[in-house]
C-alpha positions as CSV (number, residue, x, y, z in Angstrom):
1,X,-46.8,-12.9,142.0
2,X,-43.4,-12.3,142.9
3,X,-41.4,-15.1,143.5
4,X,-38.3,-15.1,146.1
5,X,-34.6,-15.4,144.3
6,X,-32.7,-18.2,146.5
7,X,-29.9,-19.9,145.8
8,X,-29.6,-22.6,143.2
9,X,-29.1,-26.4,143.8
10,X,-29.2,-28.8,141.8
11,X,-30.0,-32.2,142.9
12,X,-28.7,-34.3,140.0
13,X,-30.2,-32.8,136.9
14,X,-33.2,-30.8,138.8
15,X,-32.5,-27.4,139.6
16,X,-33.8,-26.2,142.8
17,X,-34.5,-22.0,143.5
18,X,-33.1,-19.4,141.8
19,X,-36.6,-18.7,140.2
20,X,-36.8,-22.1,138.3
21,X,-40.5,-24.4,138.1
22,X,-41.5,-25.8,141.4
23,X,-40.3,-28.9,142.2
24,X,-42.7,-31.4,143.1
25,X,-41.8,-34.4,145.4
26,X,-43.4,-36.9,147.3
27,X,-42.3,-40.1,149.1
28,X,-42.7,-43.9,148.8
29,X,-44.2,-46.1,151.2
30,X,-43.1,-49.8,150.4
31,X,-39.9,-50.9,153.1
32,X,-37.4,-49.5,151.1
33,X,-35.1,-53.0,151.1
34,X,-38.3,-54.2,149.1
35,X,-36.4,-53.2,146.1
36,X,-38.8,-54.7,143.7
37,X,-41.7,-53.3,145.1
38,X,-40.2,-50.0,145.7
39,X,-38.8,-49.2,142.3
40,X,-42.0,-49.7,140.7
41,X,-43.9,-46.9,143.1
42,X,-40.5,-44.8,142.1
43,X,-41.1,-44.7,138.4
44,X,-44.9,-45.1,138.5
45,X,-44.6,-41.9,140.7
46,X,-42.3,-40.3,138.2
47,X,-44.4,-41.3,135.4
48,X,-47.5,-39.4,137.0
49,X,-45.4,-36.2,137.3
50,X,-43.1,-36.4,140.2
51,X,-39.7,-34.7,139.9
52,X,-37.7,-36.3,143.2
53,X,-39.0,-38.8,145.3
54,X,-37.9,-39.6,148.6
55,X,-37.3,-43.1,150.6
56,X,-36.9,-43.5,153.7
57,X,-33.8,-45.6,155.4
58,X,-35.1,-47.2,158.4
59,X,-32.0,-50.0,158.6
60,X,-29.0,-50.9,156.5
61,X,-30.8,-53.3,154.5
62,X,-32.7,-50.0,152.9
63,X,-29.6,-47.9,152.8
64,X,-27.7,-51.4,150.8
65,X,-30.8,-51.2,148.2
66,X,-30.0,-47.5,147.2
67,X,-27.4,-49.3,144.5
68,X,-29.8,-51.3,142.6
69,X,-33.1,-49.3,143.1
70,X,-30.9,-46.0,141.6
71,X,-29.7,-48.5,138.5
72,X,-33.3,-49.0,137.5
73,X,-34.8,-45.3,138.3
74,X,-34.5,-42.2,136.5
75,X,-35.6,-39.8,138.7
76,X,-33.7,-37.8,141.6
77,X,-33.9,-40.0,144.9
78,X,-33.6,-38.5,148.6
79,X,-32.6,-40.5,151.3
80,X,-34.7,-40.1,155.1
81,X,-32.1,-40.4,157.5
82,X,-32.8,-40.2,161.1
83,X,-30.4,-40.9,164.0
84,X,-27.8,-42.9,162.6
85,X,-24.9,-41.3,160.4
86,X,-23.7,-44.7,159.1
87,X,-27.2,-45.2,156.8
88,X,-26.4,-42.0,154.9
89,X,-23.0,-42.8,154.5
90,X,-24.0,-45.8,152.8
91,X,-26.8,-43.9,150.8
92,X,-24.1,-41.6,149.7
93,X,-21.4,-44.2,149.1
94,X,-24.3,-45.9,146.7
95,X,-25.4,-42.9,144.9
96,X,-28.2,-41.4,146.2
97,X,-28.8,-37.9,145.1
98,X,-29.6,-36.0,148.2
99,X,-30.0,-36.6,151.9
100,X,-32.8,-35.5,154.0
101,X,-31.1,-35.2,157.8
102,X,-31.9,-33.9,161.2
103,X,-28.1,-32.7,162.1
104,X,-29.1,-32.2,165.6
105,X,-30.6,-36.2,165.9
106,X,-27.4,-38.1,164.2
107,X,-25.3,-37.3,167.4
108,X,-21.8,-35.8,168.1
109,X,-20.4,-32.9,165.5
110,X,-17.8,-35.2,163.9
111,X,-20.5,-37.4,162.7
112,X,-22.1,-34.4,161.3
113,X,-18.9,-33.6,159.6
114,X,-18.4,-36.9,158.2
115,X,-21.7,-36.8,156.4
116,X,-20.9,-33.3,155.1
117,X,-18.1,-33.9,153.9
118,X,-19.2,-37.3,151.8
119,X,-22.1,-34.8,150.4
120,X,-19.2,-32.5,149.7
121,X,-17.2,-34.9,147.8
122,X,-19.9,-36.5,145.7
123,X,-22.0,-32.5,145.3
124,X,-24.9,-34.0,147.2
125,X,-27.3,-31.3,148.7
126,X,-28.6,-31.8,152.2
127,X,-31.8,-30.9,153.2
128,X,-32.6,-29.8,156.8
129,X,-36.1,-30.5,157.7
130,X,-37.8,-28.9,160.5
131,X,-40.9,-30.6,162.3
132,X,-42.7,-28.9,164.7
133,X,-43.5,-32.1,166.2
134,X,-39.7,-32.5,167.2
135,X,-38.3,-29.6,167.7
136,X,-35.3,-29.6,170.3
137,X,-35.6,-30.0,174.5
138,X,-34.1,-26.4,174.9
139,X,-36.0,-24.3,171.8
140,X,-39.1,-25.5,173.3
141,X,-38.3,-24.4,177.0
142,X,-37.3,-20.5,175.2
143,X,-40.2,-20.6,172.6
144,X,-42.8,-23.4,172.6
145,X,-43.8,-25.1,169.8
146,X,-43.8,-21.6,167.8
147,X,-42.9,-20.4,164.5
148,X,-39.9,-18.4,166.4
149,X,-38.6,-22.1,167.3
150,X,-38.9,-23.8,163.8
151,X,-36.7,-20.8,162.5
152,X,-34.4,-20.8,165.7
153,X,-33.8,-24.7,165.1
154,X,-33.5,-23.8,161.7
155,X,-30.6,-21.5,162.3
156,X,-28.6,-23.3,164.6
157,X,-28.8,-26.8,162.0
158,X,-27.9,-24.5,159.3
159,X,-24.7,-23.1,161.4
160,X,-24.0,-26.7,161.6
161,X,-23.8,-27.0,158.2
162,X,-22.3,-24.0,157.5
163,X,-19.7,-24.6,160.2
164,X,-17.7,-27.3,157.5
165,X,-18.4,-24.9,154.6
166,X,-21.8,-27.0,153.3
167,X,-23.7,-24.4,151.5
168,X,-26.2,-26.9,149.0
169,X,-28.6,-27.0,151.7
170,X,-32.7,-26.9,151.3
171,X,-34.8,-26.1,154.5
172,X,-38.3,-27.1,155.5
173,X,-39.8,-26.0,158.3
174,X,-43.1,-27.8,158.4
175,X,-46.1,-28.0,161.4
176,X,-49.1,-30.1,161.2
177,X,-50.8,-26.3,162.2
178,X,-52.0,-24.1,159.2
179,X,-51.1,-20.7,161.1
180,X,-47.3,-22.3,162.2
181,X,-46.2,-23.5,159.1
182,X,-46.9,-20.4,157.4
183,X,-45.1,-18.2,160.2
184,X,-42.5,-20.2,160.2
185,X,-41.9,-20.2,156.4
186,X,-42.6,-16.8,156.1
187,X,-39.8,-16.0,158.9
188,X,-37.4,-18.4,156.9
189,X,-37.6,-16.3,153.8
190,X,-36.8,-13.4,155.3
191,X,-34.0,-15.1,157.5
192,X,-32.3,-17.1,154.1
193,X,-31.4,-17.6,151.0
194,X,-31.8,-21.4,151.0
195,X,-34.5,-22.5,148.7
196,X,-36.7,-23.4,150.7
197,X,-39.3,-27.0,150.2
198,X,-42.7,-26.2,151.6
199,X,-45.1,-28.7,153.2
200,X,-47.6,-28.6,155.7
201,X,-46.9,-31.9,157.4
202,X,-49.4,-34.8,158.6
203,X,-52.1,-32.9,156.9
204,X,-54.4,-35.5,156.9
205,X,-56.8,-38.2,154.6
206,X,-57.3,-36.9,150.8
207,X,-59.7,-35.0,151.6
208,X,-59.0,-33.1,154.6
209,X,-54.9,-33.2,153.7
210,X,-55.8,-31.2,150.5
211,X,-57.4,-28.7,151.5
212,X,-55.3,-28.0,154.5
213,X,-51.9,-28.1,152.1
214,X,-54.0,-25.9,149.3
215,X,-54.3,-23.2,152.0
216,X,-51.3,-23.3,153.7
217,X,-49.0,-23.8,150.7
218,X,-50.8,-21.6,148.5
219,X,-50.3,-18.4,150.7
220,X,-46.8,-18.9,150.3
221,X,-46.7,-19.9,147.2
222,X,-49.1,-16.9,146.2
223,X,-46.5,-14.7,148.6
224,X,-43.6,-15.7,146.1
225,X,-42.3,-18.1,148.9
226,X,-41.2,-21.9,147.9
227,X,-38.8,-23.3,145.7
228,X,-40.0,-27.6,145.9
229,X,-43.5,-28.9,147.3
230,X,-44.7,-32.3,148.8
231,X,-48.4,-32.3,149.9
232,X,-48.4,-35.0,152.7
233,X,-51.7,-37.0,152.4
234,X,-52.6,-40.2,154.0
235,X,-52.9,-42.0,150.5
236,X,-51.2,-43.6,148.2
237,X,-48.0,-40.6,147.2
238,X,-49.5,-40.5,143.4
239,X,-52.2,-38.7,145.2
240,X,-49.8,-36.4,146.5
241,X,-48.6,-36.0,143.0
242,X,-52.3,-35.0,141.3
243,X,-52.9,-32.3,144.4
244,X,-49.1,-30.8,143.4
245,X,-49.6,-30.2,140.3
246,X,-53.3,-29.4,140.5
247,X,-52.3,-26.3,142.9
248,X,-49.6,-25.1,140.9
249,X,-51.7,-25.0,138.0
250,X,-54.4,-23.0,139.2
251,X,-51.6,-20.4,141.1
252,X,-49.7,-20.4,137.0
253,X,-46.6,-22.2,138.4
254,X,-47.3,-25.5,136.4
255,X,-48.7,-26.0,133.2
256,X,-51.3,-28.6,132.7
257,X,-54.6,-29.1,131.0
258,X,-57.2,-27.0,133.2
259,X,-60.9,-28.0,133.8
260,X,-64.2,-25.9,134.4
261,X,-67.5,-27.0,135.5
262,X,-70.6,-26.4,136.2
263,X,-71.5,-26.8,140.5
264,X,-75.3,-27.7,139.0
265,X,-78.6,-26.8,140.3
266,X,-82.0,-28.4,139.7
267,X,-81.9,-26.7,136.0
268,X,-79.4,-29.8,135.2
269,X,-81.4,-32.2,132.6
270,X,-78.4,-34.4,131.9
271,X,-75.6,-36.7,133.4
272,X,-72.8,-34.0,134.1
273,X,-71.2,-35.3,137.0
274,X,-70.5,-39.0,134.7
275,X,-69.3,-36.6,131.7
276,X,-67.2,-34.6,134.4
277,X,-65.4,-37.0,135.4
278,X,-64.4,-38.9,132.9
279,X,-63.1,-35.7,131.5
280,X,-61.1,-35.0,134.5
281,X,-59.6,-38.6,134.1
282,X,-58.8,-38.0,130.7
283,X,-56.9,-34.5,131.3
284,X,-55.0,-35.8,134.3
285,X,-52.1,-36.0,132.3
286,X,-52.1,-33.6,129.6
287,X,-49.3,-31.2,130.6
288,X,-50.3,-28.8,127.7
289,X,-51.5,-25.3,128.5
290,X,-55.9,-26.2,127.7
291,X,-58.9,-24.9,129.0
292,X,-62.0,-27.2,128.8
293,X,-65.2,-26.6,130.4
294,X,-68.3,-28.7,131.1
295,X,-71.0,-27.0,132.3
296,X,-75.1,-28.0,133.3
297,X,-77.4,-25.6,131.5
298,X,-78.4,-22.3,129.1
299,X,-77.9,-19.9,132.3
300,X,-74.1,-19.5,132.3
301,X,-73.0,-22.4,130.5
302,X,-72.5,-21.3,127.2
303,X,-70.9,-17.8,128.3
304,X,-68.5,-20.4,131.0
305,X,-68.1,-22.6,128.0
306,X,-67.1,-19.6,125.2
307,X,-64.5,-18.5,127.9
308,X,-62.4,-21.9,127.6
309,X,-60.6,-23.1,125.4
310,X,-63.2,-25.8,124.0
311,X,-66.3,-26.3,125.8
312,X,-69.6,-28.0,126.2
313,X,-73.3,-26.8,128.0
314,X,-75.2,-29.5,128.5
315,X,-79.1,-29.5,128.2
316,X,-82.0,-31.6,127.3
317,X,-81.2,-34.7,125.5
318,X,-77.4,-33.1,124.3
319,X,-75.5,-30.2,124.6
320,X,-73.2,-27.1,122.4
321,X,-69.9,-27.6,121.6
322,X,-67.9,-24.4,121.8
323,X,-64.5,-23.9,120.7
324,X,-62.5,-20.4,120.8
325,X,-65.9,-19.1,122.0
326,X,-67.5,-20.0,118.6
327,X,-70.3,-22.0,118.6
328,X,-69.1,-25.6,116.8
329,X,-72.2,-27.7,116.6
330,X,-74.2,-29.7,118.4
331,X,-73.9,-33.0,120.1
332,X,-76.4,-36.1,121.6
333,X,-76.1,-36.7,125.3
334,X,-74.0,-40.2,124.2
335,X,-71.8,-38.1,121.9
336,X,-71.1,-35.8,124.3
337,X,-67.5,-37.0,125.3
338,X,-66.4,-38.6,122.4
339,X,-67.0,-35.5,120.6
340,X,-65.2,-33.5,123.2
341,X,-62.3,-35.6,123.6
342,X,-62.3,-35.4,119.3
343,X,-62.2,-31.6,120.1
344,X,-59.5,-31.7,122.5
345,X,-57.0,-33.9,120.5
346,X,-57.2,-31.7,117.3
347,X,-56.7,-28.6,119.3
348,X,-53.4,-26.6,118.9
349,X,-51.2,-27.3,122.0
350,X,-49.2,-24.6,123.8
C-alpha cells in the first residue's frame, strides 16, 4: 500500500503524518479530577502500547488536574473539550499536549481565537473532530447526515482555524455508519493535507466494535489513508489498545509478534484451543517481528506450521515442533507450551 503524505505534527515528542507509524490512541474513562485513579489507567494504557491518550474535561475540577496527572505520565495527553473555551484554556495553561475541540460548539469567533492563539504560543496542535451524530443545524438542512456534510463541516472548522493562521491541526471525521465514515474519510483525503485520525465512532461491545472498526478502518488504512487510530469499543480502552495494534499488524503498519492457528475440525485429538490461548496471552506484548503457529492435525498443520517462524501441529498424545520450516523434535501434550515458549525466547528477534 501506498500511504498518503500529510503534513507533520508533532504532539510533544510523537510525530503525526508525513508517512511516520500510525499512531495509536485511545481514551480514559475514570472522571478525569479522579487524578489518582486516572493516572494509573494513563500509564497502564501506555504500558500496553498506547501512544497518546485522551481525557476528557467535563468541569474545571478536570481541567485543574491536567497539572499533576501530566507530572506523573509520560505519554502525550489530549484534552476533550466541548462548549466551554475556559476548560481548554486551563488545559493549555497546565500543559496538556493537544486539544480535541469542536470550534463551532465553544461559541463566538473570539473565543475561538483565544484558544488558538494559547495553542499557538505553547505549539499545541488542535484536533477538529467531526461526528456524524452532531453535525451542524444548517449542513444537515443542505446535506443530511452524509459524507458530503462531515467534509463540509470539516471545511468550514478548518477555515476557522485557518482564519488566525493555526495550521497544526488533525481532522476526524467519524460516523457510527461503516459506508459514512469511509466516504467521509476518503473525501477528506482528497480535500487536505491534515493528517488525518481515523475512527469509526460508537462501534459497539468488543465484539461487534471490532469488527466494525477492522472493516472500516482497514479500507482506509489499506487505501493509504490515516495518519493516528482509536478503535472505540465499549470496554475497558486497553481493549482498544490490543484491536489497534492487532489491525495494524496484520495490514504491516505495526510490528508485533503474529499468531497462526488452526480453526479445527473433528480430526483435533488434543486441547488446542487451551494451548491457543495461552499463547496468544503470552505474545500480546512482544513487539518483535515473530511468526508462531499452532495448528490441530497432520492435514495442514505441519505445512501451516513450516511457514512460521516456529511452529507446533498437534496430534495424538503431543505434537511437532517446527522451527524455520525444519522439523525440531517432538513434544508430549503437557510439554507442548513450555517447549514452545523455550522456542520462542531463544529465537533471533527482528
Amino acid at each position: 500500500m501506498t500511504r498518503k503524505n500529510t503534513k507533520l505534527i508533532k504532539v510533544r515528542d510523537v510525530l503525526i503524518g508525513n508517512k511516520n507509524k500510525i499512531v495509536i490512541q485511545t481514551m480514559t474513562t475514570t472522571k478525569t479530577s479522579n487524578i489518582e485513579e486516572t493516572i494509573r489507567q494513563i500509564n497502564t494504557l501506555a504500558t500496553a502500547g498506547a501512544d497518546i491518550v485522551r481525557l476528557a474535561i467535563f468541569d474545571e475540577s478536570d481541567a485543574d488536574a491536567i497539572k499533576e496527572i501530566k507530572r506523573q505520565t509520560n505519554v502525550p495527553l489530549v484534552a476533550d473539550i466541548h462548549f466551554n473555551y475556559r476548560f481548554a484554556l486551563t488545559c493549555i495553561a497546565n500543559g496538556i499536549d493537544k486539544i480535541r475541540i469542536n470550534p463551532g460548539n465553544i461559541g463566538s469567533e473570539d473565543r475561538i481565537k483565544r484558544v488558538v492563539d494559547a495553542c499557538k504560543k505553547k505549539q499545541i496542535p488542535i484536533r477538529i473532530g467531526i461526528n456524524g451524530g452532531s453535525l451542524e443545524k444548517h449542513i444537515i438542512e443542505k446535506y443530511g447526515v452524509t459524507a458530503e456534510g462531515m467534509l463540509e463541516s470539516a471545511k468550514y472548522h478548518v477555515s476557522l482555524l485557518e482564519k488566525y493562521k493555526f495550521y497544526d491541526i488533525v481532522l476526524s471525521l467519524k460516523s457510527s455508519h461503516i459506508d459514512k465514515t469511509v466516504e467521509a474519510y476518503r473525501l477528506a483525503s482528497k480535500e487536505f493535507d491534515y493528517p488525518l485520525h481515523l475512527g469509526v465512532t460508537e462501534a459497539g461491545t468488543k465484539f461487534g466494535g471490532t469488527i466494525k472498526s477492522s472493516i472500516g478502518l482497514g479500507i482506509l488504512l489499506y487505501e493509504g489513508i490515516g495518519d493516528t487510530i482509536r478503535v472505540s469499543l465499549s470496554a475497558d480502552p486497553i481493549e482498544e489498545v490490543k484491536v489497534a495494534k492487532e489491525l495494524l499488524s496484520s495490514l504491516g503498519l505495526y510490528t508485533k509478534a503474529r499468531l497462526i492457528s488452526c480453526p479445527t475440525c473433528g480430526r483435533l485429538q488434543y486441547k488446542m484451543f487451551d494451548l491457543v490461548n495461552k499463547v496468544e496471552a503470552y505474545l500480546e506484548d512482544k513487539e518483535y517481528d515473530l511468526t508462531v503457529a499452532v495448528m490441530g492435525c497432520a492435514v495442514n498443520g505441519p505445512g501451516e506450521a513450516k511457514a512460521a517462524d516456529i511452529g507446533i501441529a498437534g496430534g495424538r498424545n503431543g505434537g511437532l515442533i517446527f522451527v524455520n520450516g525444519e522439523t525440531k523434535r517432538k513434544v508430549n501434550e503437557e510439554d507442548m507450551y513450555d517447549e514452545l515458549i523455550k522456542e520462542i525466547e531463544n529465537y533471533p528477534k527482528k
